[in-house]
ChimeraX commands (.cxc) that place a marker at each C-alpha (Angstrom):
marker #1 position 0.00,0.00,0.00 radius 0.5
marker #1 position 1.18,3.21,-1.34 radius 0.5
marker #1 position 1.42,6.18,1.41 radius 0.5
marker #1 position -1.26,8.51,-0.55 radius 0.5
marker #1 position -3.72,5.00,-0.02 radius 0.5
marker #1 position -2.63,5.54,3.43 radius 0.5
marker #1 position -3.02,8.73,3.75 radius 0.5
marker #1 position -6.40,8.64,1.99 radius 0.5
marker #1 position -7.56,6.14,4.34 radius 0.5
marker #1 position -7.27,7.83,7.49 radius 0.5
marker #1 position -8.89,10.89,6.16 radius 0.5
marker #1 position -11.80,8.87,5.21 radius 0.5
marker #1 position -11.84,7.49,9.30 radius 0.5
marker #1 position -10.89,10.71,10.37 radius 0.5
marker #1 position -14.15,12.29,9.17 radius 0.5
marker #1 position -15.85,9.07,10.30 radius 0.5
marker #1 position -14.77,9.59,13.72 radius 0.5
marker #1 position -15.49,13.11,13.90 radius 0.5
marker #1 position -19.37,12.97,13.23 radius 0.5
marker #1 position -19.07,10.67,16.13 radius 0.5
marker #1 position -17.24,12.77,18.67 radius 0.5
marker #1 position -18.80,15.87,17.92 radius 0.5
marker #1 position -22.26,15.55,19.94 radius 0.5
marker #1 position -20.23,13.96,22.69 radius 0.5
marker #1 position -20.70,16.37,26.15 radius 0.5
marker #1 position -23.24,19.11,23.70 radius 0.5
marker #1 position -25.86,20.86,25.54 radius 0.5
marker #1 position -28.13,22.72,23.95 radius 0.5
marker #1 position -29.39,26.42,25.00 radius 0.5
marker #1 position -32.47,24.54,26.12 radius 0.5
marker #1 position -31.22,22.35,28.36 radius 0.5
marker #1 position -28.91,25.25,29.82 radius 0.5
marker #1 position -31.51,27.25,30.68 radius 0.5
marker #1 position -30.75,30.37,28.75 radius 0.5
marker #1 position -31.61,31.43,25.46 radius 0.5
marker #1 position -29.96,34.07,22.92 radius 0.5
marker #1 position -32.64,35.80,21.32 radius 0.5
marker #1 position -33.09,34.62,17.89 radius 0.5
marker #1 position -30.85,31.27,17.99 radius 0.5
marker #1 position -32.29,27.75,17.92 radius 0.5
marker #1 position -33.53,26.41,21.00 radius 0.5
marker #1 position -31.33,23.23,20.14 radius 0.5
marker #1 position -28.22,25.44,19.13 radius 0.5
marker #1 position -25.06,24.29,21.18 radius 0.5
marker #1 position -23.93,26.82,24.26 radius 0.5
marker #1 position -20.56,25.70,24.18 radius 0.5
marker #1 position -18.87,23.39,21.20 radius 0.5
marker #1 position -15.70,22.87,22.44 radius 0.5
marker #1 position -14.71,22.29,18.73 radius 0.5
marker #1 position -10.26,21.82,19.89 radius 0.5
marker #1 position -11.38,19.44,22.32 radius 0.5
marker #1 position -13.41,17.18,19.93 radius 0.5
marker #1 position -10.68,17.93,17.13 radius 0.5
marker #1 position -7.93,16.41,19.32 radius 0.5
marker #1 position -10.13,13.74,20.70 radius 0.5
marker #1 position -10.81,12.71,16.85 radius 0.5
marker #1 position -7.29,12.61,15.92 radius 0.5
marker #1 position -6.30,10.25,18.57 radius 0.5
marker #1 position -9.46,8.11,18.33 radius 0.5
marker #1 position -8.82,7.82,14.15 radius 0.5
marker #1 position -5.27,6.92,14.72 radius 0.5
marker #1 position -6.56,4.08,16.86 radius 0.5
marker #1 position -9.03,3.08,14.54 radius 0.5
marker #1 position -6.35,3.38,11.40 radius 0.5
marker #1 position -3.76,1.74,13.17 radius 0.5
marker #1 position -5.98,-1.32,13.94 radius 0.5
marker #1 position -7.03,-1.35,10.40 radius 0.5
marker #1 position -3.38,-1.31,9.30 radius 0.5
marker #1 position -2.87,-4.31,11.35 radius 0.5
marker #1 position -5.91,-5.89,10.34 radius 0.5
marker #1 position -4.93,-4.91,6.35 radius 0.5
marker #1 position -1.11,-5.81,6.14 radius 0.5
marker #1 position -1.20,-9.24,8.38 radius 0.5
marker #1 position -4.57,-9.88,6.36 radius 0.5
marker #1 position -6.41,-10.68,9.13 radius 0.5
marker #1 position -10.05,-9.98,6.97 radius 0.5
marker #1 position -9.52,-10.37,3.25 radius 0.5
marker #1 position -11.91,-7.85,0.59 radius 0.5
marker #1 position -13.08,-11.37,-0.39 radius 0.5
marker #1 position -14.32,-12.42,3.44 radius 0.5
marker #1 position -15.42,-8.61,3.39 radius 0.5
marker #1 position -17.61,-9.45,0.05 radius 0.5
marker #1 position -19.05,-12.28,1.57 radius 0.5
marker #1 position -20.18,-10.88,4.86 radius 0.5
marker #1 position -21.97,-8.14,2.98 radius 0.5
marker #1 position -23.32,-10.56,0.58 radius 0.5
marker #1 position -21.75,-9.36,-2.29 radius 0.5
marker #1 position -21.68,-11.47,-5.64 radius 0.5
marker #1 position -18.48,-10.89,-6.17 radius 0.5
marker link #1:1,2 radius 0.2
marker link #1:2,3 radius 0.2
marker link #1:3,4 radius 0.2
marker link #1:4,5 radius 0.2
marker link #1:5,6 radius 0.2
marker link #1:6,7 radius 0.2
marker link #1:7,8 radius 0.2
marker link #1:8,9 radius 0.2
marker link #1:9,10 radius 0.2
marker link #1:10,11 radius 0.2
marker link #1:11,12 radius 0.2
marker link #1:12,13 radius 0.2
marker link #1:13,14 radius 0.2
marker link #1:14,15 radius 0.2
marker link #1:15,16 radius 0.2
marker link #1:16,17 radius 0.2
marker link #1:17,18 radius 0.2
marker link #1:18,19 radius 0.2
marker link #1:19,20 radius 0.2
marker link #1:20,21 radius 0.2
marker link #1:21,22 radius 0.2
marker link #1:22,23 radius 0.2
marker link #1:23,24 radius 0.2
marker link #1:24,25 radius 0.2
marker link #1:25,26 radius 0.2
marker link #1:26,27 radius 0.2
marker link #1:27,28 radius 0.2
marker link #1:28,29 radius 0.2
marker link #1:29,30 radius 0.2
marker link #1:30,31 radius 0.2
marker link #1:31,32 radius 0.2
marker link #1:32,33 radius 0.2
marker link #1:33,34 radius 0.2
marker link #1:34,35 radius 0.2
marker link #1:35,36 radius 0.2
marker link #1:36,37 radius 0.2
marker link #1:37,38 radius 0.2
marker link #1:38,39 radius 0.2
marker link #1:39,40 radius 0.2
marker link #1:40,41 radius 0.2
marker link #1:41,42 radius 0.2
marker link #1:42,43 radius 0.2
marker link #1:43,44 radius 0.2
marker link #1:44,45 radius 0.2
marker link #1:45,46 radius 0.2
marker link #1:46,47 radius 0.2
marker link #1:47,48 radius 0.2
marker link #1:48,49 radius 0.2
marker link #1:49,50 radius 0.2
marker link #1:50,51 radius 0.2
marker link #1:51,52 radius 0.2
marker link #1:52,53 radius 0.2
marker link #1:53,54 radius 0.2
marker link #1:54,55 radius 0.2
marker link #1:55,56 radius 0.2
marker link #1:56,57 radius 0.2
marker link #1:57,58 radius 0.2
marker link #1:58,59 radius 0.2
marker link #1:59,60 radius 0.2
marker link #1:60,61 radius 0.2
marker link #1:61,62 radius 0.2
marker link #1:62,63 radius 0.2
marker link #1:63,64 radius 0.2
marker link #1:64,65 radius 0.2
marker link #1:65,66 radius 0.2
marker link #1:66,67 radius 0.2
marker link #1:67,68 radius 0.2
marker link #1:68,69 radius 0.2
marker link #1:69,70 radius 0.2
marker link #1:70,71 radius 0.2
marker link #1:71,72 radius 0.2
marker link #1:72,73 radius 0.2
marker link #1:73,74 radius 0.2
marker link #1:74,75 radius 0.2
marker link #1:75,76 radius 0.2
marker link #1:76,77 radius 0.2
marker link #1:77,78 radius 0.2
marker link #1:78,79 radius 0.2
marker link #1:79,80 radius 0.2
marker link #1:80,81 radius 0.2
marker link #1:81,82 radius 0.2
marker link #1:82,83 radius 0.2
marker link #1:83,84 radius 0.2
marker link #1:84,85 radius 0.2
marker link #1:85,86 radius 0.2
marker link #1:86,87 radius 0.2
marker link #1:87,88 radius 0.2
marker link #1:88,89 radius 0.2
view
């Protein structure tokens, strides 16, 4: 595997991970108990957008680094991969 495939990879799990992460701790202007005037009820008071950034990081380099394993000791082959999805191919 080439380092761009690599490279490509983890982006994809990167992103993956982040729509995870980023309702972890939210509360929402509702649940607060204050409201800007003109916001969403269910907008966010605080983000924390670095936290959840860093958080996503380490949590895709776990994720890529077990699929690396998984991938260059071939643990799970595309054809077992086929088959569990029922794929024809």
């Amino acid at each position: 595997m080439t380092i761009a495939s690599s490279v490509a990879i983890y982006f994809i799990i990167w992103w993956m991970v982040l729509f995870v992460v980023l309702p972890w701790g939210v509360r929402s202007q509702d649940e607060s108990g204050g409201r800007a005037a003109g916001t969403d009820p269910g907008a966010p008071v605080l983000a924390h957008l670095g936290r959840k950034l860093i958080w996503t990081t380490v949590l895709a380099g776990i994720v890529f680094a077990a699929w690396h394993v998984a991938y260059t000791r071939q643990l799970v082959t595309l054809d077992q991969l086929a088959r569990w999805v029922g794929s024809p191919f």
